[in-house]
C-alpha positions in Angstrom: 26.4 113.0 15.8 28.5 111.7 18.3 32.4 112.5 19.5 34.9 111.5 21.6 35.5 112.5 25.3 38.6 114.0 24.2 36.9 116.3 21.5 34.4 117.2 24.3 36.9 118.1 27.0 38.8 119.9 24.0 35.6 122.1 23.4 34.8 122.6 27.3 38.2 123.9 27.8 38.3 126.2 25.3 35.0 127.8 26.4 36.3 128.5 30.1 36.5 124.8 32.0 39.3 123.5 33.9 40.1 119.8 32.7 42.8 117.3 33.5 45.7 117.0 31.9 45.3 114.6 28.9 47.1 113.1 25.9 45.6 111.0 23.0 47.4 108.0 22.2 46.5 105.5 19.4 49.1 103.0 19.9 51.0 100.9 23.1 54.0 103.0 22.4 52.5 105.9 22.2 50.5 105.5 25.3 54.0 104.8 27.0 55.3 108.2 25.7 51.8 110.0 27.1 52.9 108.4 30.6 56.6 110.0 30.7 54.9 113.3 29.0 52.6 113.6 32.1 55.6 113.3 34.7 55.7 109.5 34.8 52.5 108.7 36.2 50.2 107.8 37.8 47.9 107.8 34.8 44.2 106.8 33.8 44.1 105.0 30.5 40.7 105.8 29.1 39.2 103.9 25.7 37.6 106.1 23.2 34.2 104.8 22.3 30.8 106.4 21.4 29.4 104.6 24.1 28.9 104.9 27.6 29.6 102.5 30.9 33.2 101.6 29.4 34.5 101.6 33.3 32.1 98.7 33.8 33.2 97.1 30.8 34.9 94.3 29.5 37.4 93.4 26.9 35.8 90.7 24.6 37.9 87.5 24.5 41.2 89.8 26.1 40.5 87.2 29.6 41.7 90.3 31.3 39.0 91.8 34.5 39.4 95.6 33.6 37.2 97.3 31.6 37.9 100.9 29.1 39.0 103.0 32.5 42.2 101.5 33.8 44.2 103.5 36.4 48.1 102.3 36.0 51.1 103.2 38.1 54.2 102.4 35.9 55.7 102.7 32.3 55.3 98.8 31.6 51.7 98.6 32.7 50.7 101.6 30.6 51.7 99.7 27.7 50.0 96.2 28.7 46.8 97.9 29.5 46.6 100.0 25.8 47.8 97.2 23.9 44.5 95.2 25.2 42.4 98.2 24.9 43.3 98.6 21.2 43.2 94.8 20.3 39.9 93.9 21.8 36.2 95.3 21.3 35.0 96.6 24.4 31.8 95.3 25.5 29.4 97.8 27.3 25.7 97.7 28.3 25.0 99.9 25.3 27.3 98.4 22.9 25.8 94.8 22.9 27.7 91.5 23.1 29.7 92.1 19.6 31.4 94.8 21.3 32.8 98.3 19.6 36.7 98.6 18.9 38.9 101.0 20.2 41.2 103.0 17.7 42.1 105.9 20.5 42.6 106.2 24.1 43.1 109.2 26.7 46.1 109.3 28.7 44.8 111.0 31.7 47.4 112.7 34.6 45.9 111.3 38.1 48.3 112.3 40.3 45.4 113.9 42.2 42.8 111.8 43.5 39.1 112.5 43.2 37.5 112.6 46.1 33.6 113.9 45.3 31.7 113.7 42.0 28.8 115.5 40.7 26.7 115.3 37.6 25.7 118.1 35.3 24.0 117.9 32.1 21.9 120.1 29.8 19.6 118.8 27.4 16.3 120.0 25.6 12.6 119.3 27.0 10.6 118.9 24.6 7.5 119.2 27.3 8.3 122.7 27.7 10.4 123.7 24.5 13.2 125.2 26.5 16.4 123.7 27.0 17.7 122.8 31.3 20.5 121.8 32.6 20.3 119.1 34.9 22.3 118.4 38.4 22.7 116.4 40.6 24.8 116.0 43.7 25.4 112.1 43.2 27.7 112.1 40.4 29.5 109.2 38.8 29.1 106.0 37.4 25.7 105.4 39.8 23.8 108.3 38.0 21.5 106.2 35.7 20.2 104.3 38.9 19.9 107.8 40.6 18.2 109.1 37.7 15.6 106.2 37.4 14.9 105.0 41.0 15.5 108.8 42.9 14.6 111.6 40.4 13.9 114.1 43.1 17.7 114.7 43.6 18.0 115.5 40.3 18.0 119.3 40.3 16.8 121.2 36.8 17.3 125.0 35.4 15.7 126.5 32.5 17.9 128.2 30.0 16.4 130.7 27.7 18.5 129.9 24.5 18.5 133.4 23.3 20.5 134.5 26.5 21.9 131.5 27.6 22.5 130.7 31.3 23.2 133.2 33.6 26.0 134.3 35.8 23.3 134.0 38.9 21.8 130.5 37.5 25.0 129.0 37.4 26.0 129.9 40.6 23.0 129.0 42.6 23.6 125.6 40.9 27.0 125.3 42.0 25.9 126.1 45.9 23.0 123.8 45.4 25.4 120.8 44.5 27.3 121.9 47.7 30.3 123.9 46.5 31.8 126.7 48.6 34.5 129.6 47.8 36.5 128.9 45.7 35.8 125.5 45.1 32.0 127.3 44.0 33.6 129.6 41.6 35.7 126.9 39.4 32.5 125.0 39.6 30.7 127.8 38.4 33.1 128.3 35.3 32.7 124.9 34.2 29.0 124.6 34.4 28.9 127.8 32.6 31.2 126.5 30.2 29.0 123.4 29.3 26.0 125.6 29.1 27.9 128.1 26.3 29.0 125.0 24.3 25.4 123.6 24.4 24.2 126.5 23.0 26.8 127.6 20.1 27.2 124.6 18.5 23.8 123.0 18.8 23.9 119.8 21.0 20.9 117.6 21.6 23.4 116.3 24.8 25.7 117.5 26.6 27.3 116.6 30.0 29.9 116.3 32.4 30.1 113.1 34.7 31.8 113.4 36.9 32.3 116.8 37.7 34.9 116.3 40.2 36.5 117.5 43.1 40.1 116.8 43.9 42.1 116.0 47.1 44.3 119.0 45.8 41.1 121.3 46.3 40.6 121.7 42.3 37.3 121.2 40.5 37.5 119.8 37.2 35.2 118.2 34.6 36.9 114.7 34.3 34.6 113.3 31.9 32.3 114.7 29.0 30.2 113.1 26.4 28.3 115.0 23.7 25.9 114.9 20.7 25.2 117.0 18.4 22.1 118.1 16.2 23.2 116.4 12.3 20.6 118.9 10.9 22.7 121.9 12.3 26.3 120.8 10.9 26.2 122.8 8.2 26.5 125.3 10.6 29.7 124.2 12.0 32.3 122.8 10.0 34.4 122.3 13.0 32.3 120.6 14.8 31.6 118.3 11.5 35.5 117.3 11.3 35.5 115.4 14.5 33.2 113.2 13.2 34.8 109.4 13.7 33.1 107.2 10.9 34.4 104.4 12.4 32.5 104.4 15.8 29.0 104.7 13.4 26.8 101.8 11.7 28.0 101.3 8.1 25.0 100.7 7.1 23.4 104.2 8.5 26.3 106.3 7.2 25.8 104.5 3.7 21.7 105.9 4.5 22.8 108.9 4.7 25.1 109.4 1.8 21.5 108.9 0.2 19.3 111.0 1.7 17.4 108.2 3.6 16.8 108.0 7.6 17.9 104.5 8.6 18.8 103.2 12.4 19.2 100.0 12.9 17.4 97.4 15.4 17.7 94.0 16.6 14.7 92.5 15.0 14.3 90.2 11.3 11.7 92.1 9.3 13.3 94.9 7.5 11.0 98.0 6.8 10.7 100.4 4.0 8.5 103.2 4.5 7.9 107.3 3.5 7.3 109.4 6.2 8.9 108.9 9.9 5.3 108.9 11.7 4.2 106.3 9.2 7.2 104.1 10.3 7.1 104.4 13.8 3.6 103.2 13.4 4.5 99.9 11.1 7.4 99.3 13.7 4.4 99.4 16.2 1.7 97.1 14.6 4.6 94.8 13.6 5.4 94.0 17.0 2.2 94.1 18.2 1.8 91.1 15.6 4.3 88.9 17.5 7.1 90.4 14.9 10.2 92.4 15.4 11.8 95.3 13.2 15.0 95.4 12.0 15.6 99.0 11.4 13.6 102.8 10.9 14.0 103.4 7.7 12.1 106.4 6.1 12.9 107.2 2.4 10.8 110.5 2.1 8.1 112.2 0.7 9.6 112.1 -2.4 11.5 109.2 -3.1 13.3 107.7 -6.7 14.1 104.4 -7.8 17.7 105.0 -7.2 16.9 105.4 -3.2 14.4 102.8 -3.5 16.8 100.8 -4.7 19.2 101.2 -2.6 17.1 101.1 0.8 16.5 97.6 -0.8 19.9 97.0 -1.0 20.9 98.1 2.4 18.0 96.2 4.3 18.8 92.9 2.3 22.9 93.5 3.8 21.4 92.5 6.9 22.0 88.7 7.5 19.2 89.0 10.3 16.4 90.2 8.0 14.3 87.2 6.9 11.7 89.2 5.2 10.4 93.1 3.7 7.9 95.0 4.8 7.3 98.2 2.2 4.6 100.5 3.3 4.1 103.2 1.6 1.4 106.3 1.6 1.3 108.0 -1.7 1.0 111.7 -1.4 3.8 114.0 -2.6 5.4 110.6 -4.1 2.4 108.8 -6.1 1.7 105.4 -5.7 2.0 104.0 -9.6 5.4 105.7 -9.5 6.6 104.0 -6.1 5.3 101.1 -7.5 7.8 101.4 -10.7 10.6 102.3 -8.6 9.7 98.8 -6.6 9.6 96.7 -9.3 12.8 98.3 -11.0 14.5 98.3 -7.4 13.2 94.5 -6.9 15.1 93.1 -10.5 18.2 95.0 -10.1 18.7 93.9 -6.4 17.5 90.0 -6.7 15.3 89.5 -3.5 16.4 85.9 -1.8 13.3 86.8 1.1 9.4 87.4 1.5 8.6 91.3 0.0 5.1 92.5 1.6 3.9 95.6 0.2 1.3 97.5 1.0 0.0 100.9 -0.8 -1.9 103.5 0.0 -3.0 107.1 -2.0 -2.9 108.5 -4.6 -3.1 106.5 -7.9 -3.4 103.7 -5.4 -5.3 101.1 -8.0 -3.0 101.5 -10.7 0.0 101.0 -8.2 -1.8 97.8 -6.6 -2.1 97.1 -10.4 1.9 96.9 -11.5 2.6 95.0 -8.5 -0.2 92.6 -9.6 0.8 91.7 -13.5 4.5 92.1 -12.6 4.8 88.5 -12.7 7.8 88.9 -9.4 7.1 87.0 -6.0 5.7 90.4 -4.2 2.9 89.9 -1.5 0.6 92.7 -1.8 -1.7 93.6 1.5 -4.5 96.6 1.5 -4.4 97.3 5.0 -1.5 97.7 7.6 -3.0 95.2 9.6 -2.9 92.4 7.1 0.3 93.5 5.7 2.0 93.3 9.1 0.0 89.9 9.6 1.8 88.4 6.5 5.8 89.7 6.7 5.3 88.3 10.6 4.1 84.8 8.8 6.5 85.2 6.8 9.4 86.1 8.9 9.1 82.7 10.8 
């Protein structure tokens, strides 16, 4: 799960970090109102999306040459610039061309100027089970290129989770991005800071970029973005309410209301399948057929027709899928049963495109069977090399 800058700065601060000055705003007027609150500017107006580049973004179809961080001087502007940001998806490199719209921005007080940025991140690696936080002296908007064409600079510390990162790591990372002092110290709070709310609330991500210095001698973390682990919510309510629906897929939330693990893709062949190795692999031999998914979707070890049914109905809401590829391994779940809950699934939904399936396991004949005398338009394949041959035939 995904939240907001603000949420993330909200969370940093309480655990120790210093971090501008900053008021949400959800409408033009009330942006205006954040720019008196903050002593009449000069602000940064900052869109609220769950994705990231927005400074090197544009506003879909607004014809204005700013992207989702605008810095703005006076009253008037501060109420042009929101009113575009909340009219207009912003399109960013990780958005795609349809763009995501913005329901909140961040007023931000700039009345200092940044004047160095670093990066600092912690994440877990899975190569040596342990999570590290990352740094790196070249902070900013540049650190993806940093990251993939210099990753020598980047500078990595392993936490041990059950004591978290100590007062010693944190400051040798601090003097190793070249802080000093007291500029050293604040720097060392925040990183510390990140690494505490990493750990207590179970992040998969979380960093800071930039971590900034000021031309007023201040370090602060200016921007934050993190993610947390969906399987550990139930351990934190809070962190659960800041949840923004919105910013999601509809189609994955309505997954997960189910119990089924759906991501969507760009591709035209949707896929049902039980078991998240066994649909990594279809996803695989599908495109190395010439085809392209259009979504992960694992229903489980131990799936019913009502989830059967509606993973049918949430692949067949896609206007790009042209045709259904169901592979299914019967273990837990066996394969006459799946069959039943296809067949059931397959009437009550009314397919309108090409349904490969292909069974596997237990009570595999008498699955193959049903699908046979069933009398509906299903392909049937018995390997997961013919079956990916036909949905790709029949895709195009």
């Amino acid at each position: 799960m995904k939240i907001h800058e603000y949420q993330a700065k909200e969370l940093l601060a309480r655990a120790g970090a210093k971090i501008p000055r900053g008021i949400v705003a959800s409408s033009a007027a009330e942006a205006q109102q954040a720019f008196d609150q903050l002593g009449g500017g000069p602000v940064v107006i900052k869109a609220q999306v769950h994705a990231g580049g927005r400074g090197k973004g544009r506003f879909k179809d607004s014809g204005k040459d700013f992207g989702g961080v605008k810095f703005v001087t006076n009253r008037a502007d501060a109420a042009t610039v929101a009113e575009v940001m909340l009219r207009y998806p912003l399109v960013t490199a990780q958005t795609g061309e349809a763009g995501q719209k913005v329901s909140k921005l961040l007023i931000v007080e700039a009345s200092a100027k940044i004047v160095r940025e670093v990066y600092v991140g912690m994440v877990l690696d899975r190569a040596i089970g342990a999570p590290v936080l990352m740094a790196c002296a070249e902070g900013g908007v540049e650190i993806e290129e940093v990251a993939a064409h210099s990753p020598e600079k980047i500078l990595k510390t392993i936490v041990e989770p059950e004591f978290g990162l100590q007062p010693f790591q944190a400051r040798r990372v601090a003097y190793d991005l070249g802080f000093t002092g007291e500029q050293a110290a604040q720097a060392e709070a925040i990183i510390t800071a990140l690494a505490k709310v990493y750990l207590e609330k179970d992040c998969s991500l979380a960093e800071i970029n930039p971590l900034a210095v000021m031309d007023n001698g201040e370090v602060l973390a200016v921007d934050a973005k993190m993610t947390f682990d969906d399987n550990a919510l139930f351990r934190h309510p809070d962190i659960a309410a800041l949840r923004d629906e919105a910013e999601e897929d509809p189609a994955e939330l309505r997954a997960g209301r189910s119990g089924l693990s759906y991501i969507s893709l760009t591709g035209n062949i949707g896929c049902l399948v039980n078991g998240a190795g066994l649909a990594m692999s279809t996803m695989d031999i599908i495109k190395y057929h010439g085809g392209e998914p259009a979504n992960f979707l694992d229903v489980g070890g131990g799936a019913n027709k009502d989830q059967v049914t509606e993973a049918f109905r949430i692949l067949l809401s896609d206007p790009r899928v042209k045709a259904v590829l169901v592979n299914i391994f019967g273990g837990i779940m066996q394969c006459d049963i799946i069959a039943g809950a296809i067949l059931a699934a397959f009437k009550e939904v009314g397919f309108h495109v090409p349904l490969v399936v292909r069974l596997e396991g237990t009570n595999v004949e008498l699955g193959r069977k049903m699908l046979a005398e069933s009398g509906q338009n299903i392909t049937t394949a018995s390997g997961l090399t013919e079956a990916a041959k036909k949905v790709v035939a029949a895709a195009k």
